[in-house]
N, C-alpha and C positions, 0 to 999 in steps of 0.2 A: 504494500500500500504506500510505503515512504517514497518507494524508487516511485512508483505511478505518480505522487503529488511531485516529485523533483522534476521528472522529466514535462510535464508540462510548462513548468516554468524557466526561463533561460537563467543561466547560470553566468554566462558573459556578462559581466559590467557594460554596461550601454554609457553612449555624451549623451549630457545635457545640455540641448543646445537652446536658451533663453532668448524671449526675443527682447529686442531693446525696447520697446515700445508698442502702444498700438500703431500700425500704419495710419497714414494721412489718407484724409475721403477722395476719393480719384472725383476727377471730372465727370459734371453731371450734363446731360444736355438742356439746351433753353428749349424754350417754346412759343410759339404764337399763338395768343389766344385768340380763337378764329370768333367768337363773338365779341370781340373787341373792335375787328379792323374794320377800314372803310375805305370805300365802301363796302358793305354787304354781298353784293349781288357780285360773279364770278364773270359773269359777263355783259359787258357795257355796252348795247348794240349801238347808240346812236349820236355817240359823243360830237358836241359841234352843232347840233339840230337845238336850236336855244340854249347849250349851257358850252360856255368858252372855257372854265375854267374844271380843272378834275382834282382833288387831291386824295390822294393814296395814303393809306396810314394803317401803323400797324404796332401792336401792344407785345409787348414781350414779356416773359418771367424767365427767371433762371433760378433754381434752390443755390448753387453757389453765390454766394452775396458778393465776393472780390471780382468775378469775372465782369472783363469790360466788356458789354455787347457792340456791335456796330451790325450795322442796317447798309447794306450794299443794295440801292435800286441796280435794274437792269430793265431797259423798252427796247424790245428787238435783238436779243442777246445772239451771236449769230456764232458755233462751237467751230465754223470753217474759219472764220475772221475775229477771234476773241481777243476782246475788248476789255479794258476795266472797267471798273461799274460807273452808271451814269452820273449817280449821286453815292456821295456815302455820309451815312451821319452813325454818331457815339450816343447810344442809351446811359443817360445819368443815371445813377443809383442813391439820390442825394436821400432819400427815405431808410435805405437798407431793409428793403425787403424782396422778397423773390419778386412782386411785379412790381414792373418797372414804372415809374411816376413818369417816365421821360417817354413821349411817343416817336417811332421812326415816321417824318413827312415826308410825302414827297407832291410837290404841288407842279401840277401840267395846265400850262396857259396856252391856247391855239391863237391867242394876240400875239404870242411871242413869234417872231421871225424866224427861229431856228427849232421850232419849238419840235422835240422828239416823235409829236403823234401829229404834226402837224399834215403829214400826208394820207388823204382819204384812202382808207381798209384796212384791216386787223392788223391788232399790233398787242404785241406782249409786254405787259408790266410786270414783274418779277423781284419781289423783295426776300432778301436770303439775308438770316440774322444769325452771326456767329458769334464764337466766345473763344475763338482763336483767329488766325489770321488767315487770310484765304490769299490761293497761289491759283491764278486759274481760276476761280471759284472751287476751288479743292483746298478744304480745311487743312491746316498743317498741324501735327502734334508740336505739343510745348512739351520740350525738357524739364524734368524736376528734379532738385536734388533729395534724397532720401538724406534722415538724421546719421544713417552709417555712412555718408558719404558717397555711397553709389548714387546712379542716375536713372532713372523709365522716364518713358516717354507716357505722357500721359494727353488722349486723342482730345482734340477739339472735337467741335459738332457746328454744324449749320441746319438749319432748316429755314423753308421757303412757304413762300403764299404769292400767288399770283392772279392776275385780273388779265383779259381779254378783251382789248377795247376796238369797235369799229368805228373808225375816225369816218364822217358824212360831212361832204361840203356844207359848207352854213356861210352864216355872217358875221364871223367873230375876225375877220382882216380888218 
């Protein structure tokens, strides 16, 4: 019976290998809360037909509080001829809370002379909000250093919401 209880148990001294700490919360992704933005509706059929002016906007949250958001517009984004973004704006965090107090704009004038949607028929609006840097529109990870000294790469995230507008000759010149 003693050898049966011995032999179940290992007899080799094992390491104790302690961790130094708990690990750090890895990167969370943001999000766009879709009853937030505006407009509403996905698609714009008649932009130009009485209304000159469009603005685009969009709410964001993130559970990490440090991370900086930015809001990359894109109208007409084209992957054979890529572009940087048309606009880009920084989500303030001036509250410290996951949703963000700061909204990303983007305002479209058909008075303006160069204006993006200025030429009548569909045209793509595209807002991508990330919490790292975009290459391409291809998030790049951030290096972090660990309390041992080592380093991981810890992934950014982007996510998108887009509008559909068909631009209609009017009287907005």
């Amino acid at each position: 019976m003693v050898a049966a209880c011995a032999a179940t148990g290992c007899l080799i001294p094992q390491d104790d290998t302690l961790l130094e700490g708990v690990p750090g919360q890895r990167n969370r992704p943001p999000r766009i809360v879709e009853s937030l933005v505006s407009p509403q509706q996905r698609v714009i059929s008649d932009f130009g037909a009485g209304a000159c002016d469009l603005t685009f906007e969009v709410v964001a949250e993130d559970p990490d509080l440090d991370d900086r958001l930015k809001v990359h517009w894109y109208v007409d984004y084209n992957p054979q001829d890529p572009r940087g973004p048309y606009r880009q704006y920084d989500l303030a965090n001036i509250t410290r809370d996951p949703l963000r107090s700061d909204r990303g704009s983007l305002l479209i004038s058909l008075a303006s002379a160069n204006s993006p949607l200025g030429t009548p028929g569909t045209h793509l609006v595209e807002a991508l909000v990330s919490d790292s840097e975009l290459q391409d529109r291809v998030v790049q990870p951030r290096v972090v250093q660990l309390p041992d000294g080592t380093f991981i790469e810890d992934p950014g995230y982007v996510v998108t919401y887009a509008w559909v507008v068909n631009t209609v000759q009017g009287d907005c010149r």
